[in-house]
C-alpha positions in Angstrom: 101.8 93.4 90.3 100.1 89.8 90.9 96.6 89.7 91.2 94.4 87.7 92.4 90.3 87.6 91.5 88.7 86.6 94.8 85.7 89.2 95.5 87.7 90.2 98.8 86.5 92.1 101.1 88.7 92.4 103.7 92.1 91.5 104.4 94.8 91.3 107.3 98.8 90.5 107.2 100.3 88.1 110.0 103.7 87.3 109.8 103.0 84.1 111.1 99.7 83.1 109.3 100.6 84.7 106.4 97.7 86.5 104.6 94.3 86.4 105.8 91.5 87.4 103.9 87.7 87.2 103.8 86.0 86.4 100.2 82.3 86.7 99.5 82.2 82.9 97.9 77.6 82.8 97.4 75.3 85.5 98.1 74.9 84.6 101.6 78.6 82.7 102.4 82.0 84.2 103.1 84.9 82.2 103.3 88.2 83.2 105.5 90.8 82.0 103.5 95.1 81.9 103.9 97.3 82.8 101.3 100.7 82.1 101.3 102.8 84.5 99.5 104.9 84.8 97.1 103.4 81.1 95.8 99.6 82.2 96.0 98.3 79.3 97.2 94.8 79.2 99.0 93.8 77.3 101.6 90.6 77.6 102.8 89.8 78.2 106.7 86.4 78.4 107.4 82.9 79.4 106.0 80.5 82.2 107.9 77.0 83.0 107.0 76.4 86.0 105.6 76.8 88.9 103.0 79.6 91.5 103.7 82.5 91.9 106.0 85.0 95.2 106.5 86.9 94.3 109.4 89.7 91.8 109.5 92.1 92.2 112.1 94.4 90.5 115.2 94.6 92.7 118.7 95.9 91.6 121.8 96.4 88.2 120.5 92.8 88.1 119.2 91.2 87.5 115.8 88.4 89.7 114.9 86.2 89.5 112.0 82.9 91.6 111.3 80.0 89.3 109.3 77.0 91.4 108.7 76.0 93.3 112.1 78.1 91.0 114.3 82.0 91.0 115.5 83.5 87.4 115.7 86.4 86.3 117.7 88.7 83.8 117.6 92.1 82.8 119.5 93.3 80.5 116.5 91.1 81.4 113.7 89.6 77.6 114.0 86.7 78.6 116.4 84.7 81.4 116.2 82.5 83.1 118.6 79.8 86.0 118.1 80.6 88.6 121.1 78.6 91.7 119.6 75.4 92.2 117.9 74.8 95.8 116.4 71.5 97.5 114.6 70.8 95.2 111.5 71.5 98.2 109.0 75.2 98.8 110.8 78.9 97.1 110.3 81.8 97.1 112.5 84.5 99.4 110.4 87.7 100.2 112.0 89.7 99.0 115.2 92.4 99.9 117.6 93.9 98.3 120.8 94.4 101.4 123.3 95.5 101.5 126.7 92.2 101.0 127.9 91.7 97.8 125.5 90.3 97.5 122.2 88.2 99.6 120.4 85.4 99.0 117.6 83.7 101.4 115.6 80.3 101.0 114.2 79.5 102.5 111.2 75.9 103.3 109.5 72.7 104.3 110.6 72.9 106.9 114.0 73.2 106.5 116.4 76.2 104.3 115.9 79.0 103.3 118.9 82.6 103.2 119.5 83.0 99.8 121.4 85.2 98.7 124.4 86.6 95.6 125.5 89.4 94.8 128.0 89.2 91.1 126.8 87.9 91.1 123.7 85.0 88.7 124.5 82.5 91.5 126.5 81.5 95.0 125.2 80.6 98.1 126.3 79.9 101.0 124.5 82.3 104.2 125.4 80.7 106.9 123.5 77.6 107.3 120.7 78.7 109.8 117.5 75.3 111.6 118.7 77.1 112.7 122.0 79.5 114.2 119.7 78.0 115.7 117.5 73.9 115.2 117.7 74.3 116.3 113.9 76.6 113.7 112.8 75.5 111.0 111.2 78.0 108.0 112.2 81.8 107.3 113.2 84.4 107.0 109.9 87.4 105.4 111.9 89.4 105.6 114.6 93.1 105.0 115.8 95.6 105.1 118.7 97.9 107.3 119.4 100.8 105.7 121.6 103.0 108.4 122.2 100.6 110.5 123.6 98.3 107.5 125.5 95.0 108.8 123.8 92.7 108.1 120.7 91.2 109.7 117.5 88.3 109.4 116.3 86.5 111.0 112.8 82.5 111.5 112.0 80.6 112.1 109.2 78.2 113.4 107.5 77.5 116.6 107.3 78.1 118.0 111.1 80.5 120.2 112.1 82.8 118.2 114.5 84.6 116.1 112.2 87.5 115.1 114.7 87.5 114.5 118.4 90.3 113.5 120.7 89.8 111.1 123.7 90.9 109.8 126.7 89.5 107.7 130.0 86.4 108.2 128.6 86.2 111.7 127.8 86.5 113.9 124.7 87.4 117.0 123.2 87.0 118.5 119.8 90.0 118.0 117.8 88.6 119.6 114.5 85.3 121.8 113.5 85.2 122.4 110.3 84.1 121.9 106.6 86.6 119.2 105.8 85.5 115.7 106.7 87.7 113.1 107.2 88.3 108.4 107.5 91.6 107.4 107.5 93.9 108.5 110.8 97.8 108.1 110.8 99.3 108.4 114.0 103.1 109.6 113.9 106.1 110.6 116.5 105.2 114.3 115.5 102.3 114.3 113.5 98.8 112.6 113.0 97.9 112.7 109.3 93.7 112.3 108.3 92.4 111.2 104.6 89.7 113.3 103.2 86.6 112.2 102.8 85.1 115.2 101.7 82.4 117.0 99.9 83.2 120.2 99.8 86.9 119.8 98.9 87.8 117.6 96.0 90.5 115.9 98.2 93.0 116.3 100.1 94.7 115.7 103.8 95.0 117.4 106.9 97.7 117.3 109.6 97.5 117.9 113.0 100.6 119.0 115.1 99.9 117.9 119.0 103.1 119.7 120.0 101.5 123.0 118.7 97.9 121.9 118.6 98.1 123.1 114.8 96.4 122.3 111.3 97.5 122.7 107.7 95.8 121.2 104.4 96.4 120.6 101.6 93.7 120.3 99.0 94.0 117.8 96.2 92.2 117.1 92.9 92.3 114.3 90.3 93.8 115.8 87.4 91.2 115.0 85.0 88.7 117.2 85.4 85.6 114.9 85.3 86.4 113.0 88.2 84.9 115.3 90.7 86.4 113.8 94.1 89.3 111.8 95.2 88.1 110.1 98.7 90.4 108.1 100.8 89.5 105.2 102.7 92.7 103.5 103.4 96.1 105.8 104.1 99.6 104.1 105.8 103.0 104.9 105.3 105.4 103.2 104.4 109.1 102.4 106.0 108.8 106.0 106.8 108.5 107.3 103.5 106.0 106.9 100.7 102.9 107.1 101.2 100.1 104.8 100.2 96.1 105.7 99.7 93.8 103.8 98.9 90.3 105.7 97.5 86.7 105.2 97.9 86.2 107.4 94.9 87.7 106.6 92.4 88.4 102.9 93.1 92.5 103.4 92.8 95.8 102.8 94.8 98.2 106.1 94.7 101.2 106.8 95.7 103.3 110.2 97.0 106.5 111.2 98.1 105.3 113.8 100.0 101.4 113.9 100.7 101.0 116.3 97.3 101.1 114.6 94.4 100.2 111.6 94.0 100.8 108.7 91.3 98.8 105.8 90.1 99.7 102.0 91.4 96.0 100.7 90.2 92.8 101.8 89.2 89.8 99.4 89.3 87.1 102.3 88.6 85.5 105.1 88.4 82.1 104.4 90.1 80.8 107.5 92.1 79.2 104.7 94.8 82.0 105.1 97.8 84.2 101.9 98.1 83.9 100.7 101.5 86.2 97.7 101.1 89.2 99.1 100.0 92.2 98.6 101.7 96.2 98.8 102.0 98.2 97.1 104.2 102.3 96.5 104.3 103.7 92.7 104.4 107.5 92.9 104.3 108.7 94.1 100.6 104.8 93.6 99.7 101.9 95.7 99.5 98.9 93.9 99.6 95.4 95.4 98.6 92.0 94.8 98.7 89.2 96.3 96.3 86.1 94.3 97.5 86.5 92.4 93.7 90.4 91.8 94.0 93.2 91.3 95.9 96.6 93.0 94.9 100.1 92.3 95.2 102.7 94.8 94.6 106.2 94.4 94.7 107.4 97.7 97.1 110.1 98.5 93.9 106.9 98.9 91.7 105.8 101.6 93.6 109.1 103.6 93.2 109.2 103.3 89.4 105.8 104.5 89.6 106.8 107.6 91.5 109.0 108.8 88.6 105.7 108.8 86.9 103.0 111.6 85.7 100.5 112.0 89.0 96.8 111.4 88.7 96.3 113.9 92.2 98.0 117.1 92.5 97.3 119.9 95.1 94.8 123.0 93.9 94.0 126.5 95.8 90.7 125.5 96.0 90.0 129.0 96.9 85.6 128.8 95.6 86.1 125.4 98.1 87.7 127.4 101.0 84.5 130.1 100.7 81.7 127.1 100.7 83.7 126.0 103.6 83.4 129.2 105.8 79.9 129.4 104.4 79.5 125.6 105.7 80.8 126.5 108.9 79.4 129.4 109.4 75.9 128.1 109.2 76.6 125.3 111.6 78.9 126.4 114.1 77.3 130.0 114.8 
């Protein structure tokens, strides 16, 4: 593992560009900088004003950066252009290019929006978490689901609806329940969702669209006084092992099989949710960003660290499941 001390806070891979991320530099600058791998040299892009950024990403042949409340755009990361101001207490999060075009999700203070753009330069707003779920307190993330043409989307905090389904404009509750969730993974036969939960210690849930099905399976840190194991980041990887990276605690992990999972790095154990965290696949690399660091982990790493002694293992949760009904219960009925 190289790593690199660069208060990043968001990061994207481009075969062609290399490896892009966005570093807070002074209080009030970010800098989007390149890094060519395996060499680790730096070359600096451009400088924004402003504070934090969580979005770094390239769809439909666009750049897209989040500084503060806005969304940037660029066609060769040279020239920037403001296309979308959003409430001042609010960040762009997560995005997705869909059938439709792409897809922002704002994140904070409700009512918050899932954005669309067929060109990436105007915005409207498809749908507001309130129309949801007027309990809900904000979107977590959102992601496409090719094979089946439509797009998921997870809320938060507190409500009942914590997944919803949607296509040409229109939803349907996907999941109402007590688990909450932020990352989505869309596969051929399954779409797996991150916990983000506070009822359950951990976990993950998959949903089966050819049966319209759930299962879970609740997780727990092994030490006891870690209380919760959120994830903010989840991929998988050449269509094996899986990679997570967690809001609380600060850590990359790693499983075989969604159950236990093993430790590749732990930055902390702050109970303050971890908004920049991130994983993302670059050939026989993993690169990862902590909001403080950016990580670079050789993909044979990660299998000598599966023969290891997990950190996450699944638990019957059964007090959890009973708070759960109790949770839905109240809110539902």
């Amino acid at each position: 593992m190289r790593i690199l001390s660069l208060n990043a806070q968001a990061v994207y891979v481009d075969s062609m560009e290399g490896i892009l991320t966005m570093i807070k530099a002074k209080k009030y600058e970010l800098r989007l900088v390149r890094i060519r791998y395996p060499v680790l040299n730096i070359e600096e892009i451009l400088s924004f004003r402003g504070s934090k950024s969580f979005l770094l990403t390239k769809l439909n042949d666009l750049y897209l950066a989040s500084i503060d409340n806005g969304l940037f755009i660029s066609e060769d990361l040279i020239e920037w252009k403001k296309i979308l101001s959003i409430a001042k207490s609010n960040i762009i999060w997560h995005a997705c290019e869909t059938s439709q075009g792409i897809i922002v999700q704002e994140y904070g203070k409700p009512p918050t929006n899932l954005w669309l753009s067929s060109n990436g330069y105007s915005w409207k707003r498809l749908l507001t978490n309130l129309e949801i779920d007027p309990r809900s307190k904000h979107f977590h993330s959102v992601a496409y689901d090719g094979y089946r043409d439509v797009m998921y989307a997870t809320l938060g905090d507190g409500n009942p609806v914590r997944a919803v389904v949607i296509h040409n404009h229109a939803f349907k509750y996907l999941y109402r329940g007590p688990w909450q969730f932020v990352p989505i993974v869309v596969l051929k036969h399954m779409v797996v969702f991150g916990f983000d939960s506070g009822i359950a210690r951990g976990g993950v849930g998959i949903f089966y669209p050819g049966y319209e099905k759930w299962s879970f399976i609740l997780l727990e840190w092994v030490e006891k006084s870690v209380k919760t194991c959120q994830m903010c980041d989840l991929i998988q990887v050449d269509g094996g092992a899986w990679l997570s990276a967690l809001g609380i605690p600060q850590a990359i992990v790693a499983s075989k099989n969604l159950k236990q999972w093993y430790p590749i790095y732990i930055e902390g154990f702050e109970e303050k949710f971890n908004h920049h965290i991130s994983v993302k696949e670059y050939g026989s690399t993993i690169v990862c960003c902590t909001g403080k660091r950016l990580l670079f982990i050789d993909k044979a790493e990660i299998k000598d660290k599966l023969r290891g002694k997990p950190v996450i293992t699944p638990y019957k949760g059964l007090i959890d499941k009973v708070k759960g009904v109790i949770f839905t219960i109240k809110r539902i009925h």
